[in-house]
N, C-alpha and C positions, 0 to 999 in steps of 0.2 A: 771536637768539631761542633760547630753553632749549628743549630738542630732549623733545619727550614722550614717554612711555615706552609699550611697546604698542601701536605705530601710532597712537600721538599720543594716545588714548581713554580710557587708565584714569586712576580720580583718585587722590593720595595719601589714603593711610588709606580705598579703597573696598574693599568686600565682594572684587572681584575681585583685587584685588593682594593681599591674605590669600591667596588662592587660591594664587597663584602662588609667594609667600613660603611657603606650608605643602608646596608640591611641591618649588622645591629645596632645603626645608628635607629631608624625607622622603629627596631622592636623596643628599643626604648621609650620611645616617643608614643607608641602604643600602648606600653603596657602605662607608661604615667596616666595617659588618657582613660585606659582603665580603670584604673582606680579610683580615678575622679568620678567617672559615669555610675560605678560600686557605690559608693560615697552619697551619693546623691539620691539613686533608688533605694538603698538598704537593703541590695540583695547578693545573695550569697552564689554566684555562677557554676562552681566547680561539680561535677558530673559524680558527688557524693551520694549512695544510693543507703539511705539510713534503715530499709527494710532488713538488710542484714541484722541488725538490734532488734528485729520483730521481737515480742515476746521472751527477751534477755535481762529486762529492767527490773519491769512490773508485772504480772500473770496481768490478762487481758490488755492490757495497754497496747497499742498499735500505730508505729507514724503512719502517715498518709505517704502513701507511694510516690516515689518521686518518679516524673516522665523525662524522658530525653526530649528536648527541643531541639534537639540535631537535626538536619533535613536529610536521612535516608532514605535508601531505596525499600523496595518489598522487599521481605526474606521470603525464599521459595524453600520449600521441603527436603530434608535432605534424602528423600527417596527420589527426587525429581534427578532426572538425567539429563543432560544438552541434547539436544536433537540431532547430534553428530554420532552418534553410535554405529550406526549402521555404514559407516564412510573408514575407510583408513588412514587415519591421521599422524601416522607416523614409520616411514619407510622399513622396508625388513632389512637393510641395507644401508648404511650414510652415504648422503648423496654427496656428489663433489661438484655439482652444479649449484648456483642462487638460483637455476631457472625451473630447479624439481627439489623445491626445498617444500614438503609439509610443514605444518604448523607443528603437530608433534618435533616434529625432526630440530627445532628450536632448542639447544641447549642453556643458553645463559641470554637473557634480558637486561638490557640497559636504558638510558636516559638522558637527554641535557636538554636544558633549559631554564624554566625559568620558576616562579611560583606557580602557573596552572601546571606545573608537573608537579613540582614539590609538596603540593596538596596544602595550601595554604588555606585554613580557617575550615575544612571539609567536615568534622567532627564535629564543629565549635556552635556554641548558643546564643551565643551573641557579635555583636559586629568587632568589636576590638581582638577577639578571640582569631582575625586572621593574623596573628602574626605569629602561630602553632600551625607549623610543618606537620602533617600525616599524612606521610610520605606511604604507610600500608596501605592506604586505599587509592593509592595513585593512580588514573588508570588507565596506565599505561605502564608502570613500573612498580606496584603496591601487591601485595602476596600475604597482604594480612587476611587468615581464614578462608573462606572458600567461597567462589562464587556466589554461591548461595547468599551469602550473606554480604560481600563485598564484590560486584562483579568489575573484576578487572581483567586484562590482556594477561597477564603472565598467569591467574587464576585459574585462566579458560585454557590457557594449557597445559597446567598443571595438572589436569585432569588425563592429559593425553602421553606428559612426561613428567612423572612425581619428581623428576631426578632436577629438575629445571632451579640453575642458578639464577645471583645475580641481584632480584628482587628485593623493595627495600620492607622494610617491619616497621611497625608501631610508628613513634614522633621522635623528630628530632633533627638536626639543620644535618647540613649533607655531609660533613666532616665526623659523623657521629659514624659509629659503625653498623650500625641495624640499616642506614642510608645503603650502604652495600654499590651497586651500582648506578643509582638514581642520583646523578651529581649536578642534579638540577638547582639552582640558586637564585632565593627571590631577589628580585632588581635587577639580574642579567640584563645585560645589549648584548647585539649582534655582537659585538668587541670584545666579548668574553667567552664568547662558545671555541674557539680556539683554545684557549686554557680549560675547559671544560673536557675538551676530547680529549688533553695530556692527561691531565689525574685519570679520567677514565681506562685511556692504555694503560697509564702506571698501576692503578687497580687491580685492572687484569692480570697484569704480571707477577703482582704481587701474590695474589690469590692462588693455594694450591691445589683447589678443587678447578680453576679452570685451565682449559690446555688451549691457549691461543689458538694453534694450528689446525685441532683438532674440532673442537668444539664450534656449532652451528650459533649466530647470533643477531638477535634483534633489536637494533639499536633504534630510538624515538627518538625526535627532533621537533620542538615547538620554540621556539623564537622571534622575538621582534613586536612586541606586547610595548615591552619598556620603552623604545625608541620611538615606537610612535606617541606614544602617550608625554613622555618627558625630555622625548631632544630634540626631534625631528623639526619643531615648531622654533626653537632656537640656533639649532644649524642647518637647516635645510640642505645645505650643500653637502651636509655626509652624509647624510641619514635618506637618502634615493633608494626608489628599488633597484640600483643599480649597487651602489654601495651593500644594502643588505646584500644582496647575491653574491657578493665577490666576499663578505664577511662570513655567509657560509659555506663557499667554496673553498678556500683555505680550512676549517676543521672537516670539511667533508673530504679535502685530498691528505690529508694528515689519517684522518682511521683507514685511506683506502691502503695508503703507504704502509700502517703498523697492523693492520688486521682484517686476515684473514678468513673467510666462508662469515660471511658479516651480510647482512640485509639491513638496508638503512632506510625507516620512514622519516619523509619530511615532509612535516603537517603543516597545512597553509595557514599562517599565521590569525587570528582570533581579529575581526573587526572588533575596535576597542569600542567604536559606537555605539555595540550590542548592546553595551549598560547601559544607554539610555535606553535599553526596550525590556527593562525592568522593573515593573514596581518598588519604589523608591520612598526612604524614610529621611528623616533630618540628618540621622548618622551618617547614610549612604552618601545624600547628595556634599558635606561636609568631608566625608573620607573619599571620596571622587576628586574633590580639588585637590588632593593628593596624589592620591595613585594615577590622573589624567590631567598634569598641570596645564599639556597642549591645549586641550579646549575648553579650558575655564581662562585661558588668557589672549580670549580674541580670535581665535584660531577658528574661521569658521565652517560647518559642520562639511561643506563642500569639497573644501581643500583638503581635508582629512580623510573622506571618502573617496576621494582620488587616491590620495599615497597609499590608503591599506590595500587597494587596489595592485599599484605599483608594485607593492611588495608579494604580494598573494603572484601574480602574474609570474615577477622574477625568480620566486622557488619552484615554479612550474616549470619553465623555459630548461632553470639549470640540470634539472632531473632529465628532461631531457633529449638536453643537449649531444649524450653520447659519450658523453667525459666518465661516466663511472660505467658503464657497459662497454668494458676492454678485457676484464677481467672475467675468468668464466665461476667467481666464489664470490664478486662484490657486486652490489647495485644502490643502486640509492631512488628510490619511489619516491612522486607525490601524492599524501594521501589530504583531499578536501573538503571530509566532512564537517570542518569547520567552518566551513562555509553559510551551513544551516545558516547561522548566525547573522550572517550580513544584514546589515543594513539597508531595503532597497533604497531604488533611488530618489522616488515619489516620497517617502517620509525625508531624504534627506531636504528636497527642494522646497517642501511644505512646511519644514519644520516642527512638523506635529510625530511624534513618537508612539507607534502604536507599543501598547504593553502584548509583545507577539512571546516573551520567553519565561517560561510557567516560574514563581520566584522560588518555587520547591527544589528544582534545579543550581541554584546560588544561593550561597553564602549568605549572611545577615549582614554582611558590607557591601553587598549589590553588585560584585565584581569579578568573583573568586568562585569557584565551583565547589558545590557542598558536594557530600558522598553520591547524593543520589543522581548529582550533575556528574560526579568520575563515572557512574556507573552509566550512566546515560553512553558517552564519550568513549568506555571503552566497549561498549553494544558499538557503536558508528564505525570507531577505528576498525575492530574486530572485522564486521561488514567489508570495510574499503579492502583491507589486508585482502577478502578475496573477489572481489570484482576486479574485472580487466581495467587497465590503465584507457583512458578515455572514457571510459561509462561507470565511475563511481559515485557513488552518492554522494549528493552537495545542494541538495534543494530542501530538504525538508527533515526533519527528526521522525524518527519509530514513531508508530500509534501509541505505545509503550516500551518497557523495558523486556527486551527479548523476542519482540514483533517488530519487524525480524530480526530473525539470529538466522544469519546464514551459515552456511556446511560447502565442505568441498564435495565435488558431484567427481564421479569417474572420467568425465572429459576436462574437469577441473580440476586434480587433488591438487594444486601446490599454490603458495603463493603467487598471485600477479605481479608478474616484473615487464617491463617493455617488450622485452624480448618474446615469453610466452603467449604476452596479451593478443602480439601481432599473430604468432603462433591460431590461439585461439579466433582470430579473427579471420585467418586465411582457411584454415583444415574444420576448424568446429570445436579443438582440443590443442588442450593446451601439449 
């Protein structure tokens, strides 16, 4: 039998293999770019640390230390503890509720979307260096190391359940196997997260450390990057926030159908304007006419402020609408810390771009979240995970990383879902 391609799921000539065809089409194009830019400076990029040959050669001889120009976070001690110690983070019991799930209580962690999940250019030192997946430091689905040192969502619970599947490791495109369940793929649209949620179930079933029915899980959802950036501006008429919502509505009734005691966040899609409030290099603003073909061709900055708008509003509405709170094991949250991001509206109408987002946080292609940006991102999500639904954070970023780190309180141990939030807003506890 003819062996299928993509875990046996996608069809020829579907929406999703364009996807796939337009990403190694892209890493191509990158890496030629690369070399050309190599070529030119005479310099050698690779993360080669020649100190290992200290004193191997020659007695006294010594290279110069080589530094990482990578944009990461602080590394904290590994005596340092999370501030959650003194809180119960993990039921003495499996709950059978999504509305008394701890964060411990999380068995297996997942993913779909797009490059800001799949950790595009995160490690990297230079700008063409986005087109290396380090999907370990994802953060929201990355389990390379520990907190400490990579602070992401599955890390932070790692600490609560060592046992916690799912998580992706090191680099490599999402078909690789260390991708694990982070089936996040650069260039996605809205049009492909439906094929995204199939390999995901097929994953799971595959897999014999996890037990569908049994096992608690945290599925991420970040989508809709692409379409605004590169279609919305050419179709308008698909690319609504009416159309995104019914494009994640469909993969969001597809995992409600195949999986079970499931917690689904759906993060409000990333205003793409945000990269103009980046300090900006020749690379950048040349690799922006790329990855944001919509407003380098006319598209102006008003109209685009509007639609991410549109779209942010319609993942909100759908969550909740009431359509995934039927079932007493599923839910699906909006969570909006992405928001920080936005755009106001005063730099939109003045057209003056204040540089509001530190470039320590991005990439060296002005677009893409470096490590210290996953780390940022998953301190936020972390956050939102336990604030009540109507009162999460969406204005502003930490003073720092881990100011604050919030902790579940005894009127609060479990995650916010609709249902508790209101809880907690009527009684005092969830």
């Amino acid at each position: 039998m003819k062996r299928m391609p993509l875990d046996g799921l996608a069809k020829r000539g579907s929406g999703f293999q364009r996807t796939v065809f337009l990403h190694r089409f892209w890493t191509v194009l990158f890496f030629v770019l690369c070399l050309q830019q190599l070529a030119e400076a005479q310099w050698w990029p690779f993360n080669t640390n020649f100190s290992i040959f200290t004193n191997q050669i020659e007695p006294g001889f010594r290279y110069p230390k080589i530094v990482s120009a990578a944009r990461t976070q602080q590394r904290f001690p590994k005596s340092m503890h999370l501030p959650c110690d003194n809180v119960q983070m993990r039921s003495d019991t499996v709950p059978t509720s999504v509305h008394q799930l701890r964060p411990g209580d999380i068995d297996v962690v997942a993913a779909l979307g797009d490059s800001l999940i799949a950790g595009n250019g995160a490690m990297e030192e230079f700008a063409m260096g986005t087109l290396f997946e380090h999907r370990g430091v994802s953060w929201c689905a990355g389990g390379d190391g520990t907190w400490h040192q990579f602070l992401t969502v599955p890390n932070i619970i790692k600490e609560f359940n060592p046992r916690l599947r799912g998580y992706s490791t090191g680099k490599g495109e999402f078909h690789s196997p260390n991708s694990r369940l982070n089936v996040a793929i650069p260039v996605s649209a809205d049009e492909n997260l439906l094929q995204q949620a199939r390999i995901l179930v097929a994953r799971m079933r595959k897999d014999s450390q996890i037990n569908i029915q049994k096992h608690w899980k945290l599925i991420t959802i970040l989508i809709g990057a692409n379409d605004l950036c590169s279609s919305q501006c050419y179709k308008p008429e698909e690319n609504t926030g009416e159309q995104h919502r019914r494009q994640i509505e469909r993969a969001l009734d597809y995992l409600q159908k195949h999986l079970p005691r499931t917690f689904v966040s759906l993060v409000s899609v990333v205003d793409v304007l945000s990269s103009k409030r980046v300090p900006s290099t020749y690379t950048c603003q040349f690799l922006h006419r790329l990855f944001c073909t919509c407003y380098h061709r006319g598209q102006k900055a008003e109209d685009m402020w509007k639609v991410v708008r549109e779209y942010q509003k319609a993942e909100e509405m759908l969550t909740l609408s009431g359509k995934y709170d039927s079932k007493p094991d599923f839910t699906v949250v909006f969570q909006p810390f992405l928001k920080v991001l936005d755009a106001p509206w005063s730099e939109i109408k003045s057209g003056k771009f204040e540089m509001a987002v530190d470039a320590s946080y991005i990439t060296y292609d002005c677009f893409h979240f470096s490590q210290k940006g996953h780390a940022m991102m998953a301190n936020m999500y972390w956050n939102n995970l336990l604030e009540p639904v109507g009162n999460k954070t969406q204005s502003h970023l930490p003073n720092s990383l881990m100011h604050p780190f919030k902790c579940p309180s005894p009127k609060a141990p479990f995650l916010f879902t609709k249902q508790n939030s209101e809880n907690f807003y009527k009684f005092g506890r969830q």
